[in-house]
C-alpha positions as a Markdown table, in Angstrom:
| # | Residue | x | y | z |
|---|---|---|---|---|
| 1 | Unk | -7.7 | -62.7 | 15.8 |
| 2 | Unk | -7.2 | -58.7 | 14.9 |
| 3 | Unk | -7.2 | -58.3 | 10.9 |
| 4 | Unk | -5.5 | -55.5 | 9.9 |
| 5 | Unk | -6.1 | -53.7 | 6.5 |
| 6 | Unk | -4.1 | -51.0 | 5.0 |
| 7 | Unk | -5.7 | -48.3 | 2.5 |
| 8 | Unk | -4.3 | -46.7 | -0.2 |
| 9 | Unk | -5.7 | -43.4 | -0.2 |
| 10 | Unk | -5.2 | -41.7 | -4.2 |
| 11 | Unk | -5.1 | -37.7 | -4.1 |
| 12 | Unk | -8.1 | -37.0 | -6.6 |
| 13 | Unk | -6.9 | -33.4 | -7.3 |
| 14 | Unk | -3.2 | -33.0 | -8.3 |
| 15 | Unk | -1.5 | -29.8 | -6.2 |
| 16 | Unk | -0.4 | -27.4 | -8.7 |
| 17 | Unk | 2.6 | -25.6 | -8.5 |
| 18 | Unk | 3.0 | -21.9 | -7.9 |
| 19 | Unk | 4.2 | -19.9 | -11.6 |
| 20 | Unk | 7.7 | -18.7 | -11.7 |
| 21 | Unk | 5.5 | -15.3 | -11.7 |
| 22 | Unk | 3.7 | -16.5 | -8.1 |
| 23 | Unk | 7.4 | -17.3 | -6.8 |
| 24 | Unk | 9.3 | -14.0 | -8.1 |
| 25 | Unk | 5.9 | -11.9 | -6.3 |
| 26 | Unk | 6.2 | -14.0 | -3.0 |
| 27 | Unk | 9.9 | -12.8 | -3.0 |
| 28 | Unk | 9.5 | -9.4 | -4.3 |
| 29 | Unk | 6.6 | -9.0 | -1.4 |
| 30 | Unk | 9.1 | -10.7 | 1.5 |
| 31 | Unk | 11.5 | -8.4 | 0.7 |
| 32 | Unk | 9.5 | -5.4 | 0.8 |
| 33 | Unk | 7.6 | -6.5 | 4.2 |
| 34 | Unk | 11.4 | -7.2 | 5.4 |
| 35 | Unk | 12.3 | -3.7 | 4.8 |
| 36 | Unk | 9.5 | -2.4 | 6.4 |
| 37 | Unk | 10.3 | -4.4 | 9.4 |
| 38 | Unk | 14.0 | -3.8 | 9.7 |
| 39 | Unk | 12.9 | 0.4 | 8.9 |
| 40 | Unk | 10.6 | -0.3 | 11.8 |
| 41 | Unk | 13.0 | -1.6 | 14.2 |
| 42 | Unk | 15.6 | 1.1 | 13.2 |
| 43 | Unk | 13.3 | 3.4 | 14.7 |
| 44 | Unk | 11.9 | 1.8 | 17.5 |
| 45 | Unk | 15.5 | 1.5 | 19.0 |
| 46 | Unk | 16.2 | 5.1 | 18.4 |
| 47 | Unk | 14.0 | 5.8 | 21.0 |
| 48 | Unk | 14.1 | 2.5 | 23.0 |
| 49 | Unk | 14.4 | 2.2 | 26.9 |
| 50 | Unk | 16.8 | 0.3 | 28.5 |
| 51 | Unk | 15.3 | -2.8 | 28.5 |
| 52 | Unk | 14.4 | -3.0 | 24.7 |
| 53 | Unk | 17.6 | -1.9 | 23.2 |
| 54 | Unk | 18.9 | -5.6 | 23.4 |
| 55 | Unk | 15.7 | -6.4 | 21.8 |
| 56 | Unk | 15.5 | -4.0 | 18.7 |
| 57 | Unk | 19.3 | -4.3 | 18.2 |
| 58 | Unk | 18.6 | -8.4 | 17.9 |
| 59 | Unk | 15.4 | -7.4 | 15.6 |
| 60 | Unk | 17.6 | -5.2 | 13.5 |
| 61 | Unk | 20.6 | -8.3 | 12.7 |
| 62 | Unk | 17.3 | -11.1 | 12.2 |
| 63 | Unk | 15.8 | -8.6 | 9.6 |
| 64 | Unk | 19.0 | -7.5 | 8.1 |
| 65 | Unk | 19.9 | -11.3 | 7.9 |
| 66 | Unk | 17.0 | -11.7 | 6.2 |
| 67 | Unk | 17.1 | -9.1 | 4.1 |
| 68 | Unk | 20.7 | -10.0 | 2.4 |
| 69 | Unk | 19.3 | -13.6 | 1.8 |
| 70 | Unk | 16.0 | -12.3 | -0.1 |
| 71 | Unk | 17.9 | -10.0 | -1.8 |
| 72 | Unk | 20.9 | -12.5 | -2.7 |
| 73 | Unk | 18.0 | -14.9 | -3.6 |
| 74 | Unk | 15.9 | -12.3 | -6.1 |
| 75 | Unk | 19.4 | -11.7 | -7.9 |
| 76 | Unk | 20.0 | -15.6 | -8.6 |
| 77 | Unk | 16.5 | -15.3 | -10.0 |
| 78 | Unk | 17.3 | -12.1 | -12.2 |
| 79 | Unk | 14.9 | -10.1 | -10.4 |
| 80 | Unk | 15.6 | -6.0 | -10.5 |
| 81 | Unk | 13.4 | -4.3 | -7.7 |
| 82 | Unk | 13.4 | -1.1 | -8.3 |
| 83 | Unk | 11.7 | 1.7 | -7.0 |
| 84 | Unk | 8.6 | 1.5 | -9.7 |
| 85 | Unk | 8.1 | -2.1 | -9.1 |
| 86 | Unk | 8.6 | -1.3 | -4.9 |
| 87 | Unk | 6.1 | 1.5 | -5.3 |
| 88 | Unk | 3.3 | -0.6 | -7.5 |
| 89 | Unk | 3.3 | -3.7 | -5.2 |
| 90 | Unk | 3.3 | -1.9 | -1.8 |
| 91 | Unk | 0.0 | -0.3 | -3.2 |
| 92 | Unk | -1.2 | -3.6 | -4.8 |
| 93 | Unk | 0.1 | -6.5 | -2.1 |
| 94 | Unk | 1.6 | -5.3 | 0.8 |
């Protein structure tokens, strides 16, 4: 005869979430580390060999896909990035 026996397990620490704060950084730093990457990409297929223009030209419309939906997301959430803000958190985070 198998007895089987089933264990609740109970979470001793409660998994806080992030701040509105924590969330509007996240989003401020995606977008900035999606510019870089789409900057970088913009340049890479400037000088690009035959065989990598496909590739940067795909890299170029993911990151500028990405980019509009940070960006349409951080204006839902009131955020204004401006250049200050760009600046401060490149130095800080990125």
């Amino acid at each position: 005869m198998i007895i089987i026996r089933h264990e609740e397990f109970i979470r001793e620490e409660k998994i806080e979430d992030k701040s509105e704060d924590e969330k509007n950084l996240e989003l401020i730093v995606s977008i900035i580390k999606t510019k870089n990457e789409l900057d970088s990409a913009n340049k890479n297929y400037e000088y690009a060999e035959e065989g990598l223009i496909d590739y940067y030209s795909y890299q170029i419309k993911a990151n500028q896909s990405k980019l509009d939906y940070l960006m349409k997301k951080a204006q839902k959430r009131g955020i204004v990035l401006d250049m200050i803000n760009e600046i401060y958190i490149r130095k800080n985070k990125a």
